[in-house]
N, C-alpha and C positions, 0 to 999 in steps of 0.2 A: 870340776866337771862331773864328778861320780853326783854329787847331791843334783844338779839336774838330771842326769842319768837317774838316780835314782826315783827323783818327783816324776818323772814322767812316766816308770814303771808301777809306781803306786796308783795314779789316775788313772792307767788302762786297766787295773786294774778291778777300778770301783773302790777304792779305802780312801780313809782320809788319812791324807799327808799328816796333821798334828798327833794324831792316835796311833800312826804308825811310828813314827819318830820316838813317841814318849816307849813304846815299845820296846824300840832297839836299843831306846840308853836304857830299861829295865834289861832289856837282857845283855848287855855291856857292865853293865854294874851287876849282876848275879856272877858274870865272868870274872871280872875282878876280885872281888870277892869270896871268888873258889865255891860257890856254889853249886854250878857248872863249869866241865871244866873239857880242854881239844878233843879230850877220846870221847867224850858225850856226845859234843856238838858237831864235832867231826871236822870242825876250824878255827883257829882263834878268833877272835870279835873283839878286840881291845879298842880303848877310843883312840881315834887317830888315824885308824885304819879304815878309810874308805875305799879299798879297791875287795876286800872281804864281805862286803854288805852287798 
């Protein structure tokens, strides 16, 4: 349910769905990775976790 939730916030938006996606697992995986990290982003973003996005 969140990934239509989510598609359907992306096209009111004007973005594209693919570009936005490759996005979120780039910034999913900077998270993992400790690149960025909760007290940065102010949330976790782990994969798995769709009610965070």
């Amino acid at each position: 349910m969140y990934g239509f939730m989510g598609k359907i916030l992306v096209v009111d938006l004007g973005l594209d769905t693919i570009s936005t996606g490759n996005m979120i697992a780039w910034l999913m995986n900077c998270f993992e990775n400790n690149v960025i990290d909760e007290d940065k982003l102010g949330y976790s973003i782990d994969f798995g976790d769709g009610q965070n996005l």
